[in-house]
N, CA, C and O of each residue as an XYZ file, in Angstrom:
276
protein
N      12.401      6.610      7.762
C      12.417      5.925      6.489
C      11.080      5.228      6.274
O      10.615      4.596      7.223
N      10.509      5.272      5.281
C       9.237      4.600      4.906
C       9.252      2.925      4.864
O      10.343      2.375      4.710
N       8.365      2.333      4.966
C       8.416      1.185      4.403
C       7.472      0.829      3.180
O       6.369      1.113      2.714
N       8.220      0.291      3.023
C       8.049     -0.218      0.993
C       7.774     -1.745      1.079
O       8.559     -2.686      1.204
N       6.206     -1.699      0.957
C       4.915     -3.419      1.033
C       4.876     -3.083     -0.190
O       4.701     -2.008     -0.763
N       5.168     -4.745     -0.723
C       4.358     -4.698     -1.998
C       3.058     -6.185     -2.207
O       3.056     -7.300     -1.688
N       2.284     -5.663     -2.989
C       1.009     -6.607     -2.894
C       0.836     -7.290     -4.084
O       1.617     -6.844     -4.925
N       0.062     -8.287     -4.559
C      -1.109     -9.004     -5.425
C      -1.833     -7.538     -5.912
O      -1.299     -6.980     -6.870
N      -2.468     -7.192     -5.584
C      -3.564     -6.240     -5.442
C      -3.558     -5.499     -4.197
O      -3.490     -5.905     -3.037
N      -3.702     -3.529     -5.000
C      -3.848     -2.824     -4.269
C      -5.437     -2.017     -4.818
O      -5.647     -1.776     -6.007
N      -6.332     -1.720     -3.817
C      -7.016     -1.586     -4.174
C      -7.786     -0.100     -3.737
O      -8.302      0.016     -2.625
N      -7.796      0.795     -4.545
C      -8.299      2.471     -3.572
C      -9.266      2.933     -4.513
O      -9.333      2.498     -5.662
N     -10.065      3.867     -4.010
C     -11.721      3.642     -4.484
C     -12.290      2.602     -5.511
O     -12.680      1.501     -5.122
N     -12.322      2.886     -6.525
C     -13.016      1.907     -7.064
C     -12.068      1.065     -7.953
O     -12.439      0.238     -8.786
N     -10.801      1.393     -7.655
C      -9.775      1.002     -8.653
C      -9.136      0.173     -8.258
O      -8.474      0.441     -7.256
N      -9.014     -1.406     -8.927
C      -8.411     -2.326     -8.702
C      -6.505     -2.429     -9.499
O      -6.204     -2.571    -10.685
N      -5.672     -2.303     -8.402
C      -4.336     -1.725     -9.154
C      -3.671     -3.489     -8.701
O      -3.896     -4.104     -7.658
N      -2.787     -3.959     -9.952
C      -2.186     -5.090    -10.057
C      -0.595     -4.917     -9.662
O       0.056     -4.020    -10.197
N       0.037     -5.856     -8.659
C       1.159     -5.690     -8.839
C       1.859     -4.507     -8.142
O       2.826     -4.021     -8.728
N       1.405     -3.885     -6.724
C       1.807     -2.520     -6.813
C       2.787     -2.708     -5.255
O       3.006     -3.654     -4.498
N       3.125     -1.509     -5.290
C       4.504     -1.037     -4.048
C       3.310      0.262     -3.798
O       2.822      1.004     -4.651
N       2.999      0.208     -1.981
C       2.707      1.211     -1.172
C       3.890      1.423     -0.314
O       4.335      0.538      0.417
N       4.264      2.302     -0.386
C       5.021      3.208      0.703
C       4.281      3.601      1.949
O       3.118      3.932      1.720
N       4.611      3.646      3.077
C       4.047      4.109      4.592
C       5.016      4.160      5.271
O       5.956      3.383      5.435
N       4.545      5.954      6.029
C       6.089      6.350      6.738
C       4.978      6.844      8.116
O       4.223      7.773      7.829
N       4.892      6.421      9.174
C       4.137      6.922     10.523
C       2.559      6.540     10.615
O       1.742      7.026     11.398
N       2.265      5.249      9.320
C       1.040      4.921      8.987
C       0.108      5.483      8.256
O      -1.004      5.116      7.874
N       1.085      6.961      8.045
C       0.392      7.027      6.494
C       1.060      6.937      5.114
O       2.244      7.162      4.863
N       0.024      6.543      4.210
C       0.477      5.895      2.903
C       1.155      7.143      2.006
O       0.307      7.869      1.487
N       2.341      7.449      1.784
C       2.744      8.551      0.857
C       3.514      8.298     -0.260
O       4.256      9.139     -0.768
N       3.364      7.157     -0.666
C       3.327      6.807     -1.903
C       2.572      5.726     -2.506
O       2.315      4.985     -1.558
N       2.012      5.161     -3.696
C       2.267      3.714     -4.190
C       1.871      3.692     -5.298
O       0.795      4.256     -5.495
N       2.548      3.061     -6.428
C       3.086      2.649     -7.719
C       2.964      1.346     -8.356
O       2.369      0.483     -7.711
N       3.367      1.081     -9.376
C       3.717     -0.397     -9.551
C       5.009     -0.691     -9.782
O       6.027     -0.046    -10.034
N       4.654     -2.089     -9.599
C       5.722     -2.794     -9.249
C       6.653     -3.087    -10.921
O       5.843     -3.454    -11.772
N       7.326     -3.042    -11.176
C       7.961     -3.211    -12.460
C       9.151     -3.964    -12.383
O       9.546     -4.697    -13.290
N       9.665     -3.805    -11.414
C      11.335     -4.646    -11.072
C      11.667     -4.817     -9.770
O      11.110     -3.991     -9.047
N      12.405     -5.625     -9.174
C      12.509     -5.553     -7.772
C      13.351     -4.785     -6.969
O      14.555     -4.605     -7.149
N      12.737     -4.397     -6.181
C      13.687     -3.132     -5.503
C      13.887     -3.591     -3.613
O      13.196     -4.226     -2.817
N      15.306     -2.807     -3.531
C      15.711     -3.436     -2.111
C      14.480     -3.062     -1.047
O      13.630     -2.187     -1.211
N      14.595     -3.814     -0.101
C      13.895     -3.240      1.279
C      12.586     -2.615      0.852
O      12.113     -1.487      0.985
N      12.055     -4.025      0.148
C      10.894     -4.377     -0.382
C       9.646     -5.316      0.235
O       9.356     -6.195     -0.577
N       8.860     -5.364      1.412
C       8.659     -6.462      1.737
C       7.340     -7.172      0.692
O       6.711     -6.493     -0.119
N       7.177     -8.229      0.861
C       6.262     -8.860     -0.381
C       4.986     -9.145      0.504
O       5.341     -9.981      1.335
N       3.335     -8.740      0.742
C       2.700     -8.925      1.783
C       1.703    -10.352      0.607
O       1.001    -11.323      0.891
N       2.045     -9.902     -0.340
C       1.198    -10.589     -0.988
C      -0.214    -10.842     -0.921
O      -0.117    -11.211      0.249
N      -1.349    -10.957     -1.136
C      -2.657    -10.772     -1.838
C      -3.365     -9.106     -1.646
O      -2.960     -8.173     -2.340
N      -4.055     -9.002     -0.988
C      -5.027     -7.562     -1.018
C      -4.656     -6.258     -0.022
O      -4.541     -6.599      1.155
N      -4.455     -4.872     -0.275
C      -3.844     -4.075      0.306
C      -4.947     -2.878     -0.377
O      -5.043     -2.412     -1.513
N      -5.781     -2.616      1.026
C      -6.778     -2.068      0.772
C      -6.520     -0.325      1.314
O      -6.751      0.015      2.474
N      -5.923      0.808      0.063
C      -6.498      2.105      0.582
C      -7.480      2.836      0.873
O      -8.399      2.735      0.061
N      -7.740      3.874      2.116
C      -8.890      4.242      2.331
C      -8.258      5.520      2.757
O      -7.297      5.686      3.509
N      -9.119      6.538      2.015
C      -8.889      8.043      2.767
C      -9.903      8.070      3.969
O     -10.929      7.414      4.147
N      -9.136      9.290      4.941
C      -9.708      9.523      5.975
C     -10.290     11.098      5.642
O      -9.702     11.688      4.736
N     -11.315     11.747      6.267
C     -11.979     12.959      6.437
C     -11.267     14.060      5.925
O     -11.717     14.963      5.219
N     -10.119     13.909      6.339
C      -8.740     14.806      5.820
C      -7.787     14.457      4.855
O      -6.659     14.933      4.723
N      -8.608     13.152      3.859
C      -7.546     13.060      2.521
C      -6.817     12.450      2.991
O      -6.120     11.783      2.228
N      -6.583     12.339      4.364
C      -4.988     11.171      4.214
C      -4.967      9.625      4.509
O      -5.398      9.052      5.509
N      -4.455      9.174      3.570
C      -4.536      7.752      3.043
C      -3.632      6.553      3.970
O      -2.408      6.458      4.058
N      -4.345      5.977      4.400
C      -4.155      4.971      5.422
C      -4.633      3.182      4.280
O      -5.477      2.858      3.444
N      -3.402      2.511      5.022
C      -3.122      0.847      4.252
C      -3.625      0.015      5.271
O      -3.367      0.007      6.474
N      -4.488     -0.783      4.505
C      -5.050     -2.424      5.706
C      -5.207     -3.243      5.067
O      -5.504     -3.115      3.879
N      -5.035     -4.485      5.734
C      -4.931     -5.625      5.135
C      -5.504     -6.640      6.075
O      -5.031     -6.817      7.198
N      -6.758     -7.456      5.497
C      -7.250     -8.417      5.990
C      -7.605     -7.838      7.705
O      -7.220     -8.428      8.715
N      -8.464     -6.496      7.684
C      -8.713     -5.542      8.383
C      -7.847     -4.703      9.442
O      -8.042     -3.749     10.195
N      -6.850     -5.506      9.125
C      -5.702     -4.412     10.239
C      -4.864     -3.506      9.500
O      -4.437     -3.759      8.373
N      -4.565     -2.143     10.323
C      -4.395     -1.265      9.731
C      -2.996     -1.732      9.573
O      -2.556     -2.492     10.435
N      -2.112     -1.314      8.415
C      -0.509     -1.642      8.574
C       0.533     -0.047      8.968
O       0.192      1.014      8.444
N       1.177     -0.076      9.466
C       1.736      0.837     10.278
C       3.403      1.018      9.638
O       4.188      1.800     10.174
C-alpha cells in the first residue's frame, strides 16, 4: 500500500505546486496531486516536499534533505 504525505508545497523541476498529496510505495513517488478535500490515511508533513528524478525518470520525495521512504 502506498503512503499518502501531504505538504505546504511540493516542488518538481521548476514548478512550485500548492497544497499537494505525493503518494510513495517502496520510495518511489507514483503519484501526486492536489489536495482538494481530506482524505483517510493521509499524513500532513507540512512545509516543503521536494521531487527529483533520477537517471531513469524515476521520481524520488525529500524533505529537509532526507529522502522519505
Amino acid at each position: 500500500m502506498a503512503r499518502r504525505i501531504a505538504a505546504n508545497r511540493v516542488i518538481i523541476d521548476d514548478r512550485q505546486l500548492v497544497q499537494y498529496v505525493v503518494e510513495i510505495e517502496n520510495g518511489i513517488v507514483t503519484n501526486y496531486y492536489p489536495l482538494t478535500e481530506e482524505q483517510p490515511f493521509t499524513e500532513w508533513l507540512g512545509g516543503t516536499i521536494l521531487l527529483t528524478k533520477d537517471a531513469n525518470g524515476i521520481i524520488k520525495a525529500s524533505k529537509d534533505g532526507k529522502f522519505i521512504e
